[in-house]
N, C-alpha and C positions, 0 to 999 in steps of 0.2 A: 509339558508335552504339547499341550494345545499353541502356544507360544511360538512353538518350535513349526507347527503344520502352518502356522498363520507363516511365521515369516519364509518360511519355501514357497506357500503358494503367493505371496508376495512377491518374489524374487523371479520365478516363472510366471506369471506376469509381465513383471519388469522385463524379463527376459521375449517373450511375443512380442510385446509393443516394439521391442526393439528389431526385431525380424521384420514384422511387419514396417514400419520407419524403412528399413534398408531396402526392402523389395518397391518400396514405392518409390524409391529415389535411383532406385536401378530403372526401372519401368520408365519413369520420368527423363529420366536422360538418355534412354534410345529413344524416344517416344522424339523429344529434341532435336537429337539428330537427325531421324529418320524425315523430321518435318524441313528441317533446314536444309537438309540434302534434295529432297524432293523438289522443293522451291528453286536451289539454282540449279537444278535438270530441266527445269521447266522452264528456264532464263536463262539458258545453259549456249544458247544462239548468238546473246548477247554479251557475255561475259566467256571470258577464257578459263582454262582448269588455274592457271592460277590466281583469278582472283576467288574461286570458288576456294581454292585451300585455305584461301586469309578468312573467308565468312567463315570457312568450319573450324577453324582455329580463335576463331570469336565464339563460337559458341561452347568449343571445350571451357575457355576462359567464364562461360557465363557458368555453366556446370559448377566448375570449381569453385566458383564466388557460392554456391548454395551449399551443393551435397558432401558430404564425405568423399576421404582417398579413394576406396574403388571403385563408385560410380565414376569416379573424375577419368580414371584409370581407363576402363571398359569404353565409357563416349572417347576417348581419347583414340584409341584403340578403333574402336568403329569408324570412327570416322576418317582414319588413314585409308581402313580396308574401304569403305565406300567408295573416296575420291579415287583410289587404284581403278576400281573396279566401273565405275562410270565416265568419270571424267578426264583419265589418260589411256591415250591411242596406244595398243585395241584396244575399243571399249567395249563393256562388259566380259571382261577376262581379265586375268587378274596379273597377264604378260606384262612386260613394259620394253616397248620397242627400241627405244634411247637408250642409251646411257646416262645422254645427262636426266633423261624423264626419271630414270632410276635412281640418281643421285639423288634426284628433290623429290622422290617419295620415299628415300630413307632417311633424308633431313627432317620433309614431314614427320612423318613418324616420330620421332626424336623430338622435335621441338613442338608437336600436339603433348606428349610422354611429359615433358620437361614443364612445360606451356603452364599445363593441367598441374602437375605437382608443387609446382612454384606459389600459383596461385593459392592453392589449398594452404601449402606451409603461410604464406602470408595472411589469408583469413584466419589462420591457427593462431598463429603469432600477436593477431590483434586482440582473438578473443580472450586470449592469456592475461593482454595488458588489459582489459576492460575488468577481467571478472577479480586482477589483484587491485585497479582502483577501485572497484566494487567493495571488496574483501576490506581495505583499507578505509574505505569509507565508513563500512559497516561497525570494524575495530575502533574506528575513532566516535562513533557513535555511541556505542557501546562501552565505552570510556567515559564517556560524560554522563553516561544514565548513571553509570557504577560509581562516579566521583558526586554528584548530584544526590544519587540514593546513600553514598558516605554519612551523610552531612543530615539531608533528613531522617533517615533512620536513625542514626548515632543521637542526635541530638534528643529527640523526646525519648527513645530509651534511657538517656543519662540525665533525664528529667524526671521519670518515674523515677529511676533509681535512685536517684539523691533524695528527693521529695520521702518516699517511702522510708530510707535511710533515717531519714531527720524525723519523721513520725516515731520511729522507733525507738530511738535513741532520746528524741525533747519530747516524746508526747505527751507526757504528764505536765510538762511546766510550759506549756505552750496552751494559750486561751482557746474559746471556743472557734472563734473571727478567726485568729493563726490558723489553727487547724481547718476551717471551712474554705480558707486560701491555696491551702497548701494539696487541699481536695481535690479543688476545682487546677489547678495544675497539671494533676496527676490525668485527670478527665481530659484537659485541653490539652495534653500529649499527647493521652490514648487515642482522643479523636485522628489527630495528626498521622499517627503511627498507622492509624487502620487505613487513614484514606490513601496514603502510600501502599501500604500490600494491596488495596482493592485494585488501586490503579495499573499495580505491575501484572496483577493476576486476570484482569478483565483486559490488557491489551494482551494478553498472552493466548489467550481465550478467541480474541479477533480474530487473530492471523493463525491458528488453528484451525479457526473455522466451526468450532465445536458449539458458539452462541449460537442459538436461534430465535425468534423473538417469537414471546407467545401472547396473542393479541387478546385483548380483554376489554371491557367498557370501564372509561375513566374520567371522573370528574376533574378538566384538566385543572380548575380553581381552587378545588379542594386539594391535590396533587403537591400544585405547586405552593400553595399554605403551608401543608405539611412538611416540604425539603427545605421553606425556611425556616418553620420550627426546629428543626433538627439540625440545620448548620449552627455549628458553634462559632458564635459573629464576637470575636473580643477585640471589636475595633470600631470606629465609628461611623457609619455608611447607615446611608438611608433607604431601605429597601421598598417599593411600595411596589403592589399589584392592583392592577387597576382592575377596577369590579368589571364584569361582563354579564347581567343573570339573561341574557338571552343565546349564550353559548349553548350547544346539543352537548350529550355524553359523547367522549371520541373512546373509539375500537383500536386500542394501541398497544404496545409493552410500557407496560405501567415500569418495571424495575428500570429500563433500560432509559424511558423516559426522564424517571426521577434523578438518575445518574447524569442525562445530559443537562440537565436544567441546575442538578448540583455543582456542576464540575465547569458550567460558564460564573455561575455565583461567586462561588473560590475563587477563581481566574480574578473576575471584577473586583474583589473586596481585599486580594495579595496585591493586585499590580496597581491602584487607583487611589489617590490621598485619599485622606482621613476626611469626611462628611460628602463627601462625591454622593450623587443622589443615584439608586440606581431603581430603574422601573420595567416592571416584568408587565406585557398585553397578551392574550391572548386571543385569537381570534378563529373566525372558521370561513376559510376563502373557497371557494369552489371545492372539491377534494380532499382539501387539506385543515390538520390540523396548525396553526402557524403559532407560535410562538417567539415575541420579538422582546427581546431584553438591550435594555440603550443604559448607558451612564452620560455624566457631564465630568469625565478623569480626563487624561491625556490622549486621550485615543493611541493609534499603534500607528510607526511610521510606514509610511504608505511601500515602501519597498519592501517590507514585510509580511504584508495581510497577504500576501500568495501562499509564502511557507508557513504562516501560522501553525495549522492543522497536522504540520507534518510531526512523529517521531520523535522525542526530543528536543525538538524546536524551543527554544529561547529567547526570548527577546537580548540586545546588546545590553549591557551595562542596567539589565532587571537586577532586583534585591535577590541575596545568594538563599540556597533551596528552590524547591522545586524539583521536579524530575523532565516535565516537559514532555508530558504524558497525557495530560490535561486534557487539552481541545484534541489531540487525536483521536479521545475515546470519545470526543464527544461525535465527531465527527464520525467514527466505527460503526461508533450506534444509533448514529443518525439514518447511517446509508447503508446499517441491517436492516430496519425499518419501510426500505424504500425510497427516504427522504433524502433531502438536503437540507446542507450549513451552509450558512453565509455571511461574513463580516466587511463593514465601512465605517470608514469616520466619520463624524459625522460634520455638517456643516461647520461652527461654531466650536466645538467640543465633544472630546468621549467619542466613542463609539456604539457599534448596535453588533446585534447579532439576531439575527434570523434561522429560526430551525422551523424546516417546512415539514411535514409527515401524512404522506395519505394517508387516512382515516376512512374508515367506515362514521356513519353517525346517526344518533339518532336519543329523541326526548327522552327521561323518565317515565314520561307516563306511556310510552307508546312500548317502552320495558316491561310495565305493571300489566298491560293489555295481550304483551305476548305470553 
């Protein structure tokens, strides 16, 4: 029942805004008229009524490039009856002395009429094609996340599975090592498995809008200690952080934070060979919390570092997996925070990344004293 009042009074809503939208675009386009018309009355010594029908036949045309059929309609409409009524002899009445003046204020008419709907259908016509390359973009996007998440989901589920299977079935004749092997498997799936739903559930979360970040004082060294404690690294990369002990506490989202800092680490440690060095700084620059993580890997071809960040985004001819989900969220949660992301290659080798974040800040001890 409640469902039910929520989505009426949703729908009327929907419904006002869109009255109101119409009435301002009615307003808006005599409001046009009436300005455009005035101006060649006022120039009106210098110009003849018929070049005054071509400026008012320009401005139905601009009309129609913005608003809706009936506004198009109505200034169309106006502004035949204006040009009658000011600028063909007599003027101000709505007589017409000619015939021929007659014929070419019902051509007027007709070709403002015509002018004005043409134009509409053709701004209509485009928006069609933009919102089905849009649609088809999105399909084909949408396709690769689903073909991407195939493959990583599939795969450490059919790792537990099996793993698990084979405990079940050998675990008696299988030594302690086997079995402590076959563990750590099941672990380095699960890990896999979770950071993929985190990933789908936390971009899903962005663009709803529903995150908000809730700021707290955080030891950014000790932080990022801990996200590498807890990445599972089964591969060989050198990670070091460089001490800093004259850094403040930063006032930040500790969860969202941990997440950006995990999700560039992964990124570095899936795309980078095997002993690549990678090093995390932190620092405190005016306002900002900065954190700069660089490797000595391949860095990213430089036609790329634009759309890195984006949805899905892939590198060409990257190792298969992934969802390409990654630096988007990292980027989400960078610029929930206030901040910015930023990537370059670097000189020599590898790449950097830069995550900027206002911060409040302030010592320990000056914590203890409040």
């Amino acid at each position: 029942m409640l469902i039910g009042i929520f989505d009426k009074i949703s729908i009327n809503r929907k419904l006002v805004k869109s009255k109101n939208t119409y009435l301002k675009q009615y307003l808006i386009s005599i409001f046009m008229v009436l300005i455009v018309s005035l101006c060649c009355y006022a120039i009106k010594e210098n110009i003849n009524y018929r070049i005054a029908a071509l400026i008012l036949l320009l401005t139905v045309s601009v009309i129609a490039m913005l608003f809706d059929i009936f506004p198009v309609l109505l200034s169309a409409f106006l502004s035949a009856v204006i040009w009658n009524f000011f600028f063909i002899q007599p003027e101000f009445t709505f007589d017409i002395s000619s015939t021929e003046d007659f014929l070419m204020f019902i051509s007027y008419f007709f070709i403002a009429m015509l002018n004005g709907v043409l134009t509409f259908k053709i701004r209509q016509a485009e928006r069609k094609a933009r919102d089905k390359e849009e649609k088809e973009k999105t399909i084909k996007l949408y396709n690769t996340l689903l073909s991407s998440l195939s493959h990583e989901l599939r795969t450490p589920i059919a790792t537990i599975l099996g793993t698990v299977d084979t405990l079940k079935d050998s675990g008696s004749k299988l030594t302690q090592e086997q079995q402590l092997d076959l563990y750590n498997e099941i672990d380095i799936a699960g890990v896999r498995l979770n950071r993929q739903v985190e990933n789908i559930l936390n971009m899903s979360r962005l663009e709803s809008g529903i995150l908000k970040p809730k700021a707290d004082w955080c030891d950014m060294q000790e932080l990022i200690s801990s996200t590498i404690q807890k990445m599972n690294f089964n591969i060989h990369h050198q990670i070091v952080l460089e001490e800093n002990r004259n850094l403040p506490l930063f006032r930040l989202d500790v969860g969202f934070t941990e997440q950006i800092i995990n999700n560039i680490l992964h990124n570095a440690t899936q795309y980078t060979p095997e002993k690549t060095f990678i090093q995390i700084t932190v620092q405190h620059i005016e306002n900002n919390c900065v954190v700069i993580i660089s490797d000595n890997g391949g860095g990213f071809p430089e036609s790329e570092i634009v759309t890195i960040f984006d949805k899905f985004r892939r590198l060409p001819n990257s190792k298969t997996g992934g969802s390409g989900l990654g630096l988007s969220i990292v980027k989400g949660f960078t610029e929930t925070q206030g901040g910015k992301v930023s990537l370059k290659n670097n000189e020599r080798c590898g790449a950097t990344f830069t995550i900027e974040i206002p911060s409040e800040t302030s010592y320990i001890n000056n914590l203890k004293n409040e």
